[in-house]
N, C-alpha and C positions, 0 to 999 in steps of 0.2 A: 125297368127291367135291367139285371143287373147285366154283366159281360157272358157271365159264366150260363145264367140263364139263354143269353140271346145265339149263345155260341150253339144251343142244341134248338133253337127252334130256326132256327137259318142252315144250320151243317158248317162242316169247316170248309168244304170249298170255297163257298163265297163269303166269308165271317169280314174276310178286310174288305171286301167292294162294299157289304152292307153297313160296317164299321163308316165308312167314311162318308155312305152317303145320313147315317143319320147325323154326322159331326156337322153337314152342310145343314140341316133341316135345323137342329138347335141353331146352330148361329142364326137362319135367316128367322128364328121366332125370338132370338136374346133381347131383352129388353132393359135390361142392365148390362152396367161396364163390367161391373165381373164376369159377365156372363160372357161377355165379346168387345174385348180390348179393340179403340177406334183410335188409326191414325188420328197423332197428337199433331201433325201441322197440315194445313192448308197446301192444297200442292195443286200447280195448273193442270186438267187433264187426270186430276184425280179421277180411280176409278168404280167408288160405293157408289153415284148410282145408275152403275151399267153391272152392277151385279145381279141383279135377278135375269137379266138377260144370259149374261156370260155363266153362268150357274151349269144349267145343262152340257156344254163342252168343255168346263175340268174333267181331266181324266179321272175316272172311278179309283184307282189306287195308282199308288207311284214310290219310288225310293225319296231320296231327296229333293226339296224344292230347291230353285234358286230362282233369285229375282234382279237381273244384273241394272235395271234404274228402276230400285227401289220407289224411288220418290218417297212418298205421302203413305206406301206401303198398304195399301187396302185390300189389295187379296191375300198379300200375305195374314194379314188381320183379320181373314173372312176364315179360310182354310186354316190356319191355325199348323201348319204342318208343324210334329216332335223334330225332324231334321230341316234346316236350313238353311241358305248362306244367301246374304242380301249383301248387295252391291252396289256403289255409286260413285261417279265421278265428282259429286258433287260433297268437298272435302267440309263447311261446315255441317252440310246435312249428317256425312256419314260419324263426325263427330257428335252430332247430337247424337243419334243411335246411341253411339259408346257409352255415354256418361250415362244416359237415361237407362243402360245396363248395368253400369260399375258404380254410381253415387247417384241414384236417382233423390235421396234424401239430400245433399246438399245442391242440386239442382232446383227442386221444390224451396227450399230456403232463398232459394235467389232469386227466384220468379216472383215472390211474392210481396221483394222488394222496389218492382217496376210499378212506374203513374203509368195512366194512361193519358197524357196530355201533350200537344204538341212540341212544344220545345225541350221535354224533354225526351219526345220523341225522336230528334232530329239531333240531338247531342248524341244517342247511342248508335244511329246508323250512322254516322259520320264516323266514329272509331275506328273503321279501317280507311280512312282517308289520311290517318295518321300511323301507319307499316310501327315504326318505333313503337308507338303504344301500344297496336291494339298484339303487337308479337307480346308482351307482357302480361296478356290476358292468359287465364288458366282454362283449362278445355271447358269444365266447367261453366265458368262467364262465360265463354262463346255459345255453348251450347242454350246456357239461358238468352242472350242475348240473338239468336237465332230464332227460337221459340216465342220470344217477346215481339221481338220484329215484323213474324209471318203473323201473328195472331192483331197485330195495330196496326198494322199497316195497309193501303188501298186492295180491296180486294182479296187480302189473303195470298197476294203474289209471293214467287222469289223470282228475283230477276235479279243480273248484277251487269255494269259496263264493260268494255273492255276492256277496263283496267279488273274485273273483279270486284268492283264494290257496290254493294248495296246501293239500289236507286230507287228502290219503290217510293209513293210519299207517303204522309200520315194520311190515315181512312176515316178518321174523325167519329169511330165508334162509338158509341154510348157505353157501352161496359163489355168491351172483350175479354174473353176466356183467357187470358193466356199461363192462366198457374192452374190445369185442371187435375188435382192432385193425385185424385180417384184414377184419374185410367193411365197418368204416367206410372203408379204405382202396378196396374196391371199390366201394361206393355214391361214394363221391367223384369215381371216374371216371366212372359213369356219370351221373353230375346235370352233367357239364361242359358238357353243350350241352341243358340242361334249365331253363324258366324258372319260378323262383318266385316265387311271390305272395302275399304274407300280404294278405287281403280276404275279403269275402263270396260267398256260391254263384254272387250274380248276376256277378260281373267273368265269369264264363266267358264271359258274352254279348258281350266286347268284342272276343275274339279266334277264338270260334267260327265256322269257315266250311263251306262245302260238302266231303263228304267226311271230313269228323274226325271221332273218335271220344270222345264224350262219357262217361265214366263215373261216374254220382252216387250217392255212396255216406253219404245222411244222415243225421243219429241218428233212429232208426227210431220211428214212430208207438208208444207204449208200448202194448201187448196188456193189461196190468192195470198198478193201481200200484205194486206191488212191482217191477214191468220198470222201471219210468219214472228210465231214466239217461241223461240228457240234457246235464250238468253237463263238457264239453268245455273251455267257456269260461263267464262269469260270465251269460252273456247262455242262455236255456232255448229250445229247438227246439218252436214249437205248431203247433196244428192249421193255424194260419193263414200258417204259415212253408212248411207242406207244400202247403198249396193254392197259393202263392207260389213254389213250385219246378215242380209241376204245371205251372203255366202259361209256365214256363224251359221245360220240356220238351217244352211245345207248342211253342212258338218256336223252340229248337234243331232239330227236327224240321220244323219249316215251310221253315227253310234248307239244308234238306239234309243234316243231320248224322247221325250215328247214334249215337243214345242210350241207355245201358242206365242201368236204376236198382235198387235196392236196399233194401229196405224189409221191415215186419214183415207178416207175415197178418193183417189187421185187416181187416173189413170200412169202416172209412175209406178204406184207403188202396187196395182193390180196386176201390171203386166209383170211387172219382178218377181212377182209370188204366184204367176198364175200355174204354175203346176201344184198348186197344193189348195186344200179345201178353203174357202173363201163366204166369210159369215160376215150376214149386215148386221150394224148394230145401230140403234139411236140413241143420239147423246146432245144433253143439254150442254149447251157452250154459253160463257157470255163472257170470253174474251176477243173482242174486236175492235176496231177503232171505229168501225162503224155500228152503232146501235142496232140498226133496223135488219143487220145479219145475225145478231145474237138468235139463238134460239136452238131449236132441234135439228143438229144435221146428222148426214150419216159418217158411220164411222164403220172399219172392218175387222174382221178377227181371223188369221190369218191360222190353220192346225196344220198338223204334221202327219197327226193319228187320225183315224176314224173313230166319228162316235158311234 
């Protein structure tokens, strides 16, 4: 059915709620990457598959998205929004973005010249152990070398110390993806008229207005210590970081915006948000130091709006 058809059998009042709810229906049926470009890295607390749940509380229409910790960017990849602006504190992540926008073709050339074996796994993560060198690196090479890294390395982590450096170890894969040509070529197209920003959660406040759709997706309040993986960037997510997004939330919400958030069942982070709509979600975890806690816990989804 083409637009021009569905616009008379729908009416024009509701042409954009229906618009967007069939954009959601092809994605959740895409069965090719062209069809539905998938986060190109592994990210802890990624969100594909807590989508069919979260599916029904995106808002039906909205102005601009923004996603102020991107990550692994999966709803943004789901929704597909024409206006964007994706955020991260996380300076090689937001670098990759860049490149895989502006030279996704010499980024592919450089992917495909990584082993997947250990020592020479452990020569590239060390690179920033050496400041002189690795500042010599082109965004480019970091950018592959980020994507190589999360793709061979334990679990699909990113973690780095408090110095900032790479610490994950080698995960001894058999044949990791990490030059997957096909869909960094379709994340390419779709970041072309997508604005990124390597910053903190607050920059969302500079270009949040009436109508846009806010989704904050941050490392999650830890449930116990063995949870407490916060290690994104060299700098740790506290208590006082999340009262500090709280009160973002109040403010994006005071100007109109619609915001969902994303968080652990903690009675910290229930009673912070308890004057706003409060949705369970379950989610498979299997980061813990303890095994036998792996599995399905809960998780909450925090709106602003009514559905």
């Amino acid at each position: 059915m083409t637009q021009k058809s569905l616009s008379r059998f729908i009416g024009k009042d509701n042409q954009k709620t229906k618009y967007f709810e069939l954009k959601r229906v092809k994605n959740r049926k895409a069965k090719t990457i062209a069809d539905n470009p998938r986060p190109f890295l592994k990210w802890a607390g990624g969100k594909r598959q807590l989508i069919p749940q979260m599916d029904r509380y995106f808002p039906k229409k909205f102005n601009k998205f923004i996603e102020p910790f991107v990550g692994g960017g999966a709803i943004f990849f789901y929704l597909l929004p024409e206006d964007a602006i994706l955020i991260d504190k996380n300076k090689e992540l937001m670098n990759t973005y860049k490149v895989i926008k502006s030279n996704v073709n010499k980024l592919i050339e450089l992917l495909k010249n990584h082993k997947n074996n250990r020592e020479y796994f452990y020569k590239i993560r060390n690179i920033d152990r050496n400041s002189g060198e690795y500042d010599k690196w082109t965004d480019v090479e970091r950018a592959s070398r980020t994507i190589y890294l999360n793709r061979c390395c334990y679990n699909g982590l990113y973690r780095v110390n408090s110095k900032g450096e790479f610490n994950v170890p080698f995960g001894k894969y058999k044949n990791p993806k990490f030059c997957n040509e096909a869909n960094l070529i379709e994340v390419h197209k779709v970041l072309q008229k997508t604005k990124l920003i390597h910053g903190s959660f607050e920059t969302c406040l500079d270009f949040a207005e009436k109508g846009d759709f806010i989704y904050l997706d941050p490392p999650y309040m830890p449930i116990s210590k063995s949870v407490n993986f916060t290690s994104y960037t060299r700098d740790t997510f506290r208590e006082k970081d999340q009262i500090k997004l709280c009160d973002i939330f109040k403010t994006l919400n005071g100007r109109g915006c619609k915001v969902m958030l994303s968080n652990s069942y903690s009675d910290f982070i229930l009673d912070l948000f308890k004057d706003y709509q409060i949705k369970i979600l379950w989610a498979k975890r299997s980061i813990n130091s303890d095994a036998a806690k792996r599995g399905k816990v809960k998780e909450i989804l925090i709106l602003s709006y009514r559905i």
